[in-house]
C-alpha positions in Angstrom: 5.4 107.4 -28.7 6.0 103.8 -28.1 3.4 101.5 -29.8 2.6 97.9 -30.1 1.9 96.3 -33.6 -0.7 93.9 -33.2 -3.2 93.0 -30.1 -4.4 90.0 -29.2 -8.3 90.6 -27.6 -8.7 88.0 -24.5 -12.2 88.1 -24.8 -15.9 88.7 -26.8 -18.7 90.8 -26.5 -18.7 94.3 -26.8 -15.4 95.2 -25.0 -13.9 93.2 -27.6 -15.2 95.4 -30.2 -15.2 98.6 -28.1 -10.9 97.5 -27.9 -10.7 97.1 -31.4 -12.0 100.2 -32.1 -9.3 102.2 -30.1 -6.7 99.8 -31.7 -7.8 100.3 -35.0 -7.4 104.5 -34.5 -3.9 103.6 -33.2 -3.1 102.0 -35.8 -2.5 98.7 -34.3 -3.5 95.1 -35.7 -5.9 93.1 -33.6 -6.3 89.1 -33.3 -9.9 87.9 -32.1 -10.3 84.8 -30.5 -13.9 83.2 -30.2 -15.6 79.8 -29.2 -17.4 78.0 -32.3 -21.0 79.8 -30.9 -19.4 83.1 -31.0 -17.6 82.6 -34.5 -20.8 85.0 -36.2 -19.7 87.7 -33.3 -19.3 91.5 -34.2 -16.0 91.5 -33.1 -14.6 88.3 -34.8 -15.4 90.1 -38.3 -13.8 93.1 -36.9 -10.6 91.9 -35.9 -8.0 92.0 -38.4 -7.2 87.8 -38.2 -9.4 86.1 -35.3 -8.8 82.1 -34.2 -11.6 79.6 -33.2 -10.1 78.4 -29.6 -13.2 75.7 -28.7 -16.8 74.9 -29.0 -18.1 76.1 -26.3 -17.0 75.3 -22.6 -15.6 78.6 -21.1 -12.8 76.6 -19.5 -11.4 75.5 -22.9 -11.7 79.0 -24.8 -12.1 82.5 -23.0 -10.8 81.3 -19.7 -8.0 78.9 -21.5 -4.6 80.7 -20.8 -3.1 78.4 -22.8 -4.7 78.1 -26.1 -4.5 82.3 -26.0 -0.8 82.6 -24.9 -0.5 79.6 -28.0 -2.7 81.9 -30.4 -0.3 84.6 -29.3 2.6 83.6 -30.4 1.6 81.8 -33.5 0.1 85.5 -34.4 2.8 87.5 -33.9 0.9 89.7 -30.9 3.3 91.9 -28.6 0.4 92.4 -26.4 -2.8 90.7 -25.1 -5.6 92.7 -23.1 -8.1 90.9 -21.8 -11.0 93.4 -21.5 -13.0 93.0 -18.2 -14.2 89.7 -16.6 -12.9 85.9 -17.6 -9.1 86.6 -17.0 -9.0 90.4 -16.9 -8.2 90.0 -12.8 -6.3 86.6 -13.4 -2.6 87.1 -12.0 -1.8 83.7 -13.8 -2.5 85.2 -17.2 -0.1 88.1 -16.1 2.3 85.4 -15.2 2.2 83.7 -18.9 2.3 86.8 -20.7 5.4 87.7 -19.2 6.9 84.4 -19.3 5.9 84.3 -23.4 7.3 87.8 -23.7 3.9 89.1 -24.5 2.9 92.2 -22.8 -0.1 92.3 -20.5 -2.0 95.5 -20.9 -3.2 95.4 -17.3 -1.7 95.7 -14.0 1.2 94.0 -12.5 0.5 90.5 -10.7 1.2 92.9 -7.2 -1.7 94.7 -7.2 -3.9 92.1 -8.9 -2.9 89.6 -6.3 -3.2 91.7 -3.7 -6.6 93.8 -4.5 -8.1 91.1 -5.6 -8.3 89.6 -2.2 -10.7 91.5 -0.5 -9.0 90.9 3.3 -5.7 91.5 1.7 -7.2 94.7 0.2 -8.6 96.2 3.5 -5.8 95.5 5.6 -3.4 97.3 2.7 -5.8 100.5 2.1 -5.8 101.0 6.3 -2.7 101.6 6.8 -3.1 104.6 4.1 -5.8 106.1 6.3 -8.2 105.5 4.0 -11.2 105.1 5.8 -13.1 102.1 5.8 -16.1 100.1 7.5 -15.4 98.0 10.7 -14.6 94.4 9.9 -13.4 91.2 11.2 -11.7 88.2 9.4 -11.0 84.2 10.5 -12.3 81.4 10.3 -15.7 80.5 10.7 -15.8 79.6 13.6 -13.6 83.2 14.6 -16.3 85.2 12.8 -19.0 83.2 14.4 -17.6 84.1 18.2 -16.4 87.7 17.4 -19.4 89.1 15.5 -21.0 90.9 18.1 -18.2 93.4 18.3 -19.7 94.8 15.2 -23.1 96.3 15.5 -26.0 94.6 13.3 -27.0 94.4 10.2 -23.7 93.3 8.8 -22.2 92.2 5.4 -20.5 88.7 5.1 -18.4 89.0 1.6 -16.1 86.4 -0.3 -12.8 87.5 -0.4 -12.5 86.6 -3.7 -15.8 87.7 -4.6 -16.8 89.8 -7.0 -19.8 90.8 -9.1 -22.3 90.6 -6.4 -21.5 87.1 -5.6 -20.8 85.7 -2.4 -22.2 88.3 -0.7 -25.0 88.3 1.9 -26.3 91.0 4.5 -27.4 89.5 8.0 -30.0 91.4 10.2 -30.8 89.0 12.5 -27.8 87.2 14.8 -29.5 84.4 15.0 -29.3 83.8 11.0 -25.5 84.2 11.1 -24.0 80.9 11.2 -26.2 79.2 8.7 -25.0 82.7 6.4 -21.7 82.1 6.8 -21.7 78.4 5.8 -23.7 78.8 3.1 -21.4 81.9 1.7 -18.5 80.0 2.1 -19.7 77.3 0.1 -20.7 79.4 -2.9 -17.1 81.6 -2.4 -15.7 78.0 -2.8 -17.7 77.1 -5.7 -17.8 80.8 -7.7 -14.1 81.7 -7.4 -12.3 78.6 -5.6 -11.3 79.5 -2.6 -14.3 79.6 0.6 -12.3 82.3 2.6 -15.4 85.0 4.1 -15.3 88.3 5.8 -17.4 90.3 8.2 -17.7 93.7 7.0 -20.0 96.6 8.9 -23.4 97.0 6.6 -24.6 100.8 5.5 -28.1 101.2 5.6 -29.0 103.0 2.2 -25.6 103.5 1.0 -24.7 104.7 -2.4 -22.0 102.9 -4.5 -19.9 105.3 -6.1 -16.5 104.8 -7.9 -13.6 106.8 -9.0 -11.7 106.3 -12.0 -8.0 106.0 -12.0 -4.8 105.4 -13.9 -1.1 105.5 -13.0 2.0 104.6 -15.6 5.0 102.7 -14.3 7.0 105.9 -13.8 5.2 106.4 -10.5 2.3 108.8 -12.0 -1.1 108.5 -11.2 -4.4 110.7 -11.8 -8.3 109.8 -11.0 -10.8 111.3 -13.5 -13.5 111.7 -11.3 -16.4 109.6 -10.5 -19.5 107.7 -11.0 -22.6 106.8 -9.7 -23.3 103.5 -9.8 -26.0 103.3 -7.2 -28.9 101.7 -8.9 -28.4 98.2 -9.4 -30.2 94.4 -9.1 -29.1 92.0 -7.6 -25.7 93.7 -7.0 -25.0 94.2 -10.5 -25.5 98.2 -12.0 -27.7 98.7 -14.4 -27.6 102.6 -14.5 -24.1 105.0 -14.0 -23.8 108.2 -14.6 -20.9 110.9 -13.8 -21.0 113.1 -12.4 -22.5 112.0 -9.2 -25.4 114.3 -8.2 -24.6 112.8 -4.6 -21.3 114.4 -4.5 -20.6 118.1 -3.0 -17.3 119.0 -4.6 -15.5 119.1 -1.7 -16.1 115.4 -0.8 -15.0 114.6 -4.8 -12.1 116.1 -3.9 -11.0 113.8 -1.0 -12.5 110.5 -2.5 -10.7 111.5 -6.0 -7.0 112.1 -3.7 -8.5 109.0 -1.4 -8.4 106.7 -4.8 -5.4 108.4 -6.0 -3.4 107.4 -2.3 -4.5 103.9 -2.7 -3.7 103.4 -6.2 -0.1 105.0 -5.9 0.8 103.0 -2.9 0.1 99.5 -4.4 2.3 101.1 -7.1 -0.8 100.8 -9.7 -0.2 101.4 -13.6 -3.0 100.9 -15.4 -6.9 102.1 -15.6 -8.7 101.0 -12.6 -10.9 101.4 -9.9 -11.6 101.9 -6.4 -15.2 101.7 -5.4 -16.4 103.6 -2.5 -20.1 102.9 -0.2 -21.3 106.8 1.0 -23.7 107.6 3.2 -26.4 109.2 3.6 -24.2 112.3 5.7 -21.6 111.8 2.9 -19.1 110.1 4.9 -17.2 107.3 2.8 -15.9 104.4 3.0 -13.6 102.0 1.0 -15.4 98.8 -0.8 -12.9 97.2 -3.3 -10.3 97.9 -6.1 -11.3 96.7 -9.3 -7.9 96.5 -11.7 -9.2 96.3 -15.0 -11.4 98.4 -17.4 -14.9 98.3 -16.1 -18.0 98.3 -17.8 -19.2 101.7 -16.9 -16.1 103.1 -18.6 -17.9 105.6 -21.2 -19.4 107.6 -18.8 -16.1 108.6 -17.6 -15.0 109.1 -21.3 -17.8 111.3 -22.1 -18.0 113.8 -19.2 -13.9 114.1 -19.7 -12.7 113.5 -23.4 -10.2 110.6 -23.1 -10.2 107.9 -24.3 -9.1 105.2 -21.2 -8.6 102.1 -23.5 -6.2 104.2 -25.4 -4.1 105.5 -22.3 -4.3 102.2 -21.1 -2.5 100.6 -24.2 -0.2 103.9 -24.6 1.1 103.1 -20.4 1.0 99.3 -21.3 3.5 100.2 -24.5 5.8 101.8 -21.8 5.1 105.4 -22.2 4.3 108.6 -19.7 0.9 109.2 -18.6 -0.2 111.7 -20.6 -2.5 113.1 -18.3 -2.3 115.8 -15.2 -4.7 116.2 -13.0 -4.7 120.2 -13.1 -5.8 119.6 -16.7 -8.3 117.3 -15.8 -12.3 118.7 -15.6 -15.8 116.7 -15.8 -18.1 118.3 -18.9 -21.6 118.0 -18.9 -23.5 114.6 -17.5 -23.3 111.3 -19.2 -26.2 108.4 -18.6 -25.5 104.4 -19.2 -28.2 102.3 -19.4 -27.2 98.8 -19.3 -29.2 96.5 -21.9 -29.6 92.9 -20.5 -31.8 89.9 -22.2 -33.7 89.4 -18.8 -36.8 89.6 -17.7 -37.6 92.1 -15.3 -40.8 91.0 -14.5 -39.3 87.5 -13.6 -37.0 88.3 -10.9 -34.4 89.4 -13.9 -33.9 85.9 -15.0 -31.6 85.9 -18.4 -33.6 85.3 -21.5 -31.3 83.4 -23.9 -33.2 82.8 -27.9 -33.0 84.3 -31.4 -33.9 88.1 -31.5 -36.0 88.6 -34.7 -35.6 92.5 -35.0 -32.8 95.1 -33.9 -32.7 98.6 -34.0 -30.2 101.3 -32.2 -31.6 105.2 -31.2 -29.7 107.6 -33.7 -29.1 111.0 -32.5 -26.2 113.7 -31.6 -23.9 112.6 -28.3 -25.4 109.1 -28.2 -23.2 106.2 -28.4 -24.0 102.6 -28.2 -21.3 100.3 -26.9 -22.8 96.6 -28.3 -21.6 93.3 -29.0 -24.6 92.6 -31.7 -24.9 94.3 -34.7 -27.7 92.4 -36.7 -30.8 90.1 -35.2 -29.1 86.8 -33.9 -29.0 84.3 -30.9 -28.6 85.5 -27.5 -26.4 82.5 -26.0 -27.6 80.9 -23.0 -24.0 80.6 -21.4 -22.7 84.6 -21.5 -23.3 87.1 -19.5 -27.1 88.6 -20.1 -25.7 92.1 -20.8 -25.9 92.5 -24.7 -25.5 96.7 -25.0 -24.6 100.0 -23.5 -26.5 103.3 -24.4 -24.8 106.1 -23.0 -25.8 109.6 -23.6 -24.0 113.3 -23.0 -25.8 116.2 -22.6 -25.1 119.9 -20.8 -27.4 118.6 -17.3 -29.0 115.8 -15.8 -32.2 116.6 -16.2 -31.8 116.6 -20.0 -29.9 113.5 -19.8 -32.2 111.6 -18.5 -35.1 112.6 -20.8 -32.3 112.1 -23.8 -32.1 108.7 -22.5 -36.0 107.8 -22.1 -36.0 109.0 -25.6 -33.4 107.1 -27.0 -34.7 104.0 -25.1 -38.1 104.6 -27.3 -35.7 104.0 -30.0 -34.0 100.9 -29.1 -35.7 98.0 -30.3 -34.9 94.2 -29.6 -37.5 91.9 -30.3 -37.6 88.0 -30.1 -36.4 87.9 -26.6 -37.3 89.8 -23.3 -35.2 92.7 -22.5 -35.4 95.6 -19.5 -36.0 98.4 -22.0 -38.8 99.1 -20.3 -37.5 99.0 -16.9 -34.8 101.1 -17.5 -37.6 103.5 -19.2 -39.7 103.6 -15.7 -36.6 103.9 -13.3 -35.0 107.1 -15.5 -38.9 108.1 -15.5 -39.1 107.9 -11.4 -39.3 110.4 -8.9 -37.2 108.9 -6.7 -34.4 108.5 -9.5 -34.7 112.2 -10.8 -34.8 113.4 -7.2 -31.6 111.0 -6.5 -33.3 110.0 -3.7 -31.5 106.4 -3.9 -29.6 103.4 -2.3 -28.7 100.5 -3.4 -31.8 99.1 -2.2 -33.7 100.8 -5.5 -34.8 98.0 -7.3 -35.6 96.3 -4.2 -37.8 98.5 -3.2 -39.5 99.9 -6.4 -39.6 96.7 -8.5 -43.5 96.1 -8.2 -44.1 99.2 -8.8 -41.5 99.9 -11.8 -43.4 96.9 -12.9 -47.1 98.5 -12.3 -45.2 101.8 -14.6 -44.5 99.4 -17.4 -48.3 97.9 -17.4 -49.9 101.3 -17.0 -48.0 102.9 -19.6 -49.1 100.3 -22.0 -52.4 100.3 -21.2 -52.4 104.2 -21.7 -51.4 103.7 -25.2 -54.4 104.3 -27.8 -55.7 100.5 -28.4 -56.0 101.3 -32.3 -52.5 102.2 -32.8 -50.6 98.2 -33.1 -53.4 97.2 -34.7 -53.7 99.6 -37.8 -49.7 99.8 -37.7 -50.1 95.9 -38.5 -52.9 96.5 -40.7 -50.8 98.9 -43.3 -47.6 96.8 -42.3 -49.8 93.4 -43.5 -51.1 95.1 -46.9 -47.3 97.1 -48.0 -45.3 93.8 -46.4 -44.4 92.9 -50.3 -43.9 96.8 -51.5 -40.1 96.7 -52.2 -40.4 93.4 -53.6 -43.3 94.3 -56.3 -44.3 97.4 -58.1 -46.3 100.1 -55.8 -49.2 98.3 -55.4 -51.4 101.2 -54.3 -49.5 103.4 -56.7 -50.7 102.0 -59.5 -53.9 101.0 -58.9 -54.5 104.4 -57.7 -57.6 104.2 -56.2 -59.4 101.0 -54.5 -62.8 100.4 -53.4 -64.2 97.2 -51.5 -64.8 95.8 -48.4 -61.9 93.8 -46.9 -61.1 92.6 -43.5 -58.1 91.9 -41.3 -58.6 89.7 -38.3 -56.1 90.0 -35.1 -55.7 88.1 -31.9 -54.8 91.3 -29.4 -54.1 91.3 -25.7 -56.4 87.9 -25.5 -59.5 89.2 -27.5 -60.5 88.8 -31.1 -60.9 92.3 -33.9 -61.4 93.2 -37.0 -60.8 96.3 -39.0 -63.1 96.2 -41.9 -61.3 98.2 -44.7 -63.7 100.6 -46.5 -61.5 102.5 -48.8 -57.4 102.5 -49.7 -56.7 105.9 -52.4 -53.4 107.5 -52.5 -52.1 105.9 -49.3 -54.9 106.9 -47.0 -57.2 104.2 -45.4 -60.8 104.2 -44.3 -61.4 101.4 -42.4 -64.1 100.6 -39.1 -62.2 99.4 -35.7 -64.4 98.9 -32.9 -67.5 99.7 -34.6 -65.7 103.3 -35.2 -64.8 104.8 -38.4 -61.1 105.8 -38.8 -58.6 107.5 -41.7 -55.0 106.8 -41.3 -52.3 108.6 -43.9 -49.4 106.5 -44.7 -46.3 108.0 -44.5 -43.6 105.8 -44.3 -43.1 102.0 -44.7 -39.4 100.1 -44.5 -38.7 96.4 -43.7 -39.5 96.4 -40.0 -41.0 100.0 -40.0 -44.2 102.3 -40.3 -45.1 105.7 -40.0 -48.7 107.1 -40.1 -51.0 109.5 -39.1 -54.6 109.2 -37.4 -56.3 112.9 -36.9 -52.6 114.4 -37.5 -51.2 112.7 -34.7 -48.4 111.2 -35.8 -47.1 107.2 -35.2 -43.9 105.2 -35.6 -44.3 101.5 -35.1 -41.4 98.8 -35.3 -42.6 95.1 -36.5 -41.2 91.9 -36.3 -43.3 88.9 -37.4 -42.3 84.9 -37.4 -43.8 81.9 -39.7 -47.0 81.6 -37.5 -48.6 85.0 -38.0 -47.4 86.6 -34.6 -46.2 89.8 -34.9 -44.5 92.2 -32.2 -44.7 95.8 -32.5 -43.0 98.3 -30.5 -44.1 102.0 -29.8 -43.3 104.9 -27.3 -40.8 102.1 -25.8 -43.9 99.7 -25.1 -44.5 96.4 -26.4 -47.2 94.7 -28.0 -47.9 91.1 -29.2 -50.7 90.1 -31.9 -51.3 87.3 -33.9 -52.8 87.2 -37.2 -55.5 84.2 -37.1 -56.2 84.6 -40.8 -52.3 84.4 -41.9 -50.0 81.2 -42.7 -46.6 82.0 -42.9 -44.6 85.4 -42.7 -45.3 87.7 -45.3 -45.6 85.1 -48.1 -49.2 85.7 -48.8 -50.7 82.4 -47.8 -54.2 83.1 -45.6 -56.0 80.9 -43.2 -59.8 81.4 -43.5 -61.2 82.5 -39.7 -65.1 82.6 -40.3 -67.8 81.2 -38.0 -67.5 78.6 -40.3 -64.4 77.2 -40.3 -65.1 74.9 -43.2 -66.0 77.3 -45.8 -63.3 79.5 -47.0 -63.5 83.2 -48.4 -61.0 85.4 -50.4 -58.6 87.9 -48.5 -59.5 90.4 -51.1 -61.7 91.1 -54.2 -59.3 89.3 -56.9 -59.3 86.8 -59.7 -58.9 83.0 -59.7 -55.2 81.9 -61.2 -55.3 78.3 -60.0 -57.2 75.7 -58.6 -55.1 72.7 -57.1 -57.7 70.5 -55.7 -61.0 68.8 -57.0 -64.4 67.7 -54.9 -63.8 65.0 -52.5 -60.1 65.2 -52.5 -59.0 64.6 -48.8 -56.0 67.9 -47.9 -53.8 68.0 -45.3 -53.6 71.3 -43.6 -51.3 73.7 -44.9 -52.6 72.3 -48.4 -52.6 75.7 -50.9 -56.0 75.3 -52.5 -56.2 77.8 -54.9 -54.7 80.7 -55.7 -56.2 84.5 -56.0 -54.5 87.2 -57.7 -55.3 90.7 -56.2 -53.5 94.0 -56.4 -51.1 92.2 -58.6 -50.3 89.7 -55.6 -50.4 86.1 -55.4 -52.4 85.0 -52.4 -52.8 81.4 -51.6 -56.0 79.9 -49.7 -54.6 77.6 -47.5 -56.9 74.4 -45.7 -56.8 75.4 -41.9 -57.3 72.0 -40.9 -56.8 68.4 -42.7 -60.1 68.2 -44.6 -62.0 66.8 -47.2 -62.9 68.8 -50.2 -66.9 69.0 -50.0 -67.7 71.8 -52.7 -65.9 74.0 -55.2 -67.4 77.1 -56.1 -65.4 78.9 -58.4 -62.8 77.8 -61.7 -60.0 79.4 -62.8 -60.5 82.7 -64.2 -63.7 83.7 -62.1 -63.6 87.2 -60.3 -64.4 86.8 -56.6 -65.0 89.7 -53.8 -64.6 89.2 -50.0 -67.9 88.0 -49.9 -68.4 85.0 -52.2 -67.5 81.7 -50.9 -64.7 79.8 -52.9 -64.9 76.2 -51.1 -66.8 74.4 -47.9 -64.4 71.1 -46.5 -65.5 68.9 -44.2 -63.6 67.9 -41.5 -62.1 64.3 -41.8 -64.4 62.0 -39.3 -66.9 64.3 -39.9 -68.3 62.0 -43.2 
């Protein structure tokens, strides 16, 4: 078996890593390449050498065939592969590989060049009898006069396009000209060249793809399909194989369908070709996508290969190792796209610093991620960060195996569609494949409504007393067992929270052996402490049982995360994360109390001393912590009312300040 020796990765994110992981079971090197914002990325520690190529322009690193044909060479790669968008579909990087004596683990420039043009692409796949929708190419003016051949509504595509851009549907003739001008300009601005198309538009059409790969001996084999149907905005956000659309017989003829095409452009690589189908199951041809696509792993679950390894093993010069007799579909996979978006505001990306991450554990779950560790979501990427896929025996199963695992994936710091993907797995229309394309279109709002409701169903008391014990353990790996060793604890101590707009308290009445008594809404609770981590706690409340994810920044605002809901609350009565400085929130917001019953360590300020806010004051020791009093405001010192050494409960009053102005 032919091999190459060392790989240089043409791009980031998590196709970089997911190609380095198939590399690193071949046993072949791999070179990363990375702007300076990606040069804390997962998959520039996992390469074995990785280069800084630029700061951060796209034009002078990951689309810079230059600088990685240079890196190249100076590395000593025998091969680049360049993942999926940038320059996977770029004919010119095929060019330089070839002309560096690097080889391209991709397609040939033919079928790039000519499957990447979408005209070029429909006029190739009808002579193979393919069958395709009715369209018309020309000019603008061409399209204009001979659009009425084609009945309404209609599609008007890029022929470059690609990834649901340049692309608009036109109901009314009347709108068309103003469509075409405007789609021509973005084709000329997205992918640099304005040439449109008229295609025929399915009403309610699914989009569903079939995998293939050929070898350069003239072999070729599909494995099978996917359902790509639910997407926003033209982009998927949910795949699964196999297609519960599909009656076998119709996989049979799209799979030989694919197959057709992909021999006679003489393909050898993985690929693509997409398919629309409607609702009477007829099909029709969309595009060719020659490169690894993002939905890959449902194809590798459901079938057992691994495509980025065939794809290197062709690339290398060897036989496809596959046959199609031996080829079957196993089970039903689920991918749920994770994108920093917001959902709720028309998807748009939401770039900043995630605070907390966690990834669902369990049997035949795999998470496909570029992130590894709380960090900054960049601004100038695309907004997909993860992919959960899941296996199971049926579809039914995988989809609640994916709600659950959802539960279980935690990003905090930065909006996410978690909880959309949650609501559209959980929908009747999704688990009753009654789809199109159209899904999120029409079920947003009330996906949206889903998300609210099931938050609202979620027992007020559980964020705040998972806060509570997360607030009074927050130092318990960095101290002794507080409530250990005191054993038992009696006195009356409250918490204050900002939550969902309004102002609580739980009023703690007793803390023995990790179980709480406490009042929350002028009821009397017990919650049992079971487990506490970093960013973690477990409890029980009349033996139902709880498991809460925290996050908290330097202001006192925390987000918790339960069942695969959100929830955002603020601790007026806390100054800083964790480090046991307190703001004082009575009526009163001149006279400051203790957190806890404690003892008086230090004093740092004296009777008419003017503070600025954020001033520590004095200092109580409690439960063998250090708790500092902090002034809530700039202030003047009015009265003292303890020393150092005094013991103080929740109730006595340890200094009044007046506000400055106020003398």
């Amino acid at each position: 078996m032919k091999l190459f020796k060392k790989i240089l990765i043409a791009n980031r994110g998590e196709i970089a890593v997911r190609i380095i992981k198939t590399a690193n079971k071949l046993g072949i090197e791999t070179v990363a390449v990375y702007s300076e914002v990606d040069k804390d990325s997962l998959h520039v520690g996992m390469a074995d050498e990785a280069y800084c190529i630029g700061i951060q322009e796209l034009s002078e690193t990951y689309l810079n065939i230059e600088k990685i044909i240079s890196v190249a060479g100076n590395s000593g790669c025998d091969a680049i592969h360049p993942g999926y968008g940038f320059l996977a579909e770029n004919p010119l990087l095929v060019e330089a590989c070839f002309n560096s004596g690097v080889t391209f683990i991709g397609p040939d420039t033919k079928a790039i060049t000519l499957m990447g043009n979408k005209i070029e692409a429909r006029k190739f796949v009808k002579e193979t009898g393919v069958p395709m929708t009715e369209g018309i190419t020309g000019n603008t003016r061409e399209l204009l006069e001979n659009a009425g051949t084609i009945k309404f509504p209609i599609l008007v595509k890029a022929a470059a396009g690609g990834g649901g851009k340049g692309m608009r549907i036109v109901y009314n003739p009347d709108d068309l000209e103003d469509v075409l001008e405007t789609t021509a300009r973005e084709a000329k601005n997205y992918f640099g060249d304005g040439t449109i198309y008229i295609e025929k538009y399915i009403e309610e059409p699914r989009h569903i793809e079939i995998q293939v790969i050929g070898d350069n001996f003239g072999n070729v084999v599909h494995l099978f399909e996917r359902e790509c149907t639910i997407q926003r905005r033209y982009q998927k956000i949910i795949e699964e194989s196999p297609s519960p659309t599909l009656t076998d017989e119709v996989r049979l003829q799209m799979g030989k369908s694919a197959v057709d095409i992909a021999a006679g452009v003489g393909y050898n690589s993985v690929g693509t070709v997409e398919f629309l189908v409607d609702k009477d199951l007829n099909y029709y041809f969309l595009e060719m996508n020659t490169r690894i696509q993002v939905e890959h792993p449902v194809t590798e679950m459901v079938t057992g290969i691994d495509l980025v390894e065939e794809q290197i093993l062709v690339a290398a010069g060897n036989k496809l190792r596959l046959k199609q007799e031996d080829l079957s579909q196993n089970g039903h996979a689920i991918e749920c796209r994770i994108y920093a978006e917001d959902p709720s505001n028309n998807f748009l990306p939401s770039p900043g610093e995630i605070s907390l991450l966690t990834f669902p554990k369990g049997k035949n779950i795999r998470i496909d991620t570029s992130i590894d560790k709380a960090t900054t979501i960049h601004s100038f990427f695309d907004p997909m960060i993860s992919k959960l896929i899941v296996w199971t025996n049926d579809r039914n199963k995988a989809i609640n195996d994916s709600i659950s695992a959802l539960k279980n994936f935690n990003i905090h710091g930065i909006k996410t569609n978690i909880s959309y993907l949650i609501q559209v797995l959980n929908h009747s229309s999704f688990t009753s494949n009654e789809i199109s394309t159209k899904f999120c279109d029409e079920h947003t709002d009330d996906i949206l409504h889903r998300i609210n409701k099931s938050r609202d169903e979620i027992n007020d008391i559980i964020a705040p007393v998972a806060l509570m014990l997360f607030s009074l353990n927050a130092n318990k790996n960095k101290q002794l067992n507080i409530w250990e060793e005191i054993g038992y604890w009696r006195n009356v101590m409250k918490l204050s929270y900002l939550y969902d707009k309004s102002e609580s308290t739980i009023e703690i009445k007793e803390i023995f052996n990790n179980k709480y008594s406490f009042i929350f809404n002028n009821e009397e609770f017990s919650a049992s402490l079971k487990n506490i981590t970093h960013n973690y706690v477990e409890f029980e409340i009349k033996e139902a049982e709880y498991k809460v994810y925290i996050s908290g920044n330097d202001s006192g605002e925390y987000q918790l995360s339960y069942d695969g809901s959100d929830f955002f609350i603020t601790r007026p009565d806390i100054l800083g994360d964790g480090d046991g400085s307190y703001l004082n929130q009575e009526e009163d917001e001149g006279s400051l109390f203790a957190p806890m019953p404690g003892k008086v360590i230090k004093v740092n300020v004296k009777e008419g001393e003017k503070v600025n806010r954020g001033k520590i004051l004095l200092v109580v020791e409690a439960m063998k912590m250090e708790n500092n009093i902090i002034a809530s405001q700039d202030s003047i010192i009015n009265k003292l009312n303890v020393t150092e050494g005094d013991m103080v409960d929740t109730d006595k009053q340890l200094v009044v300040l007046d506000e400055i102005g106020e003398q």
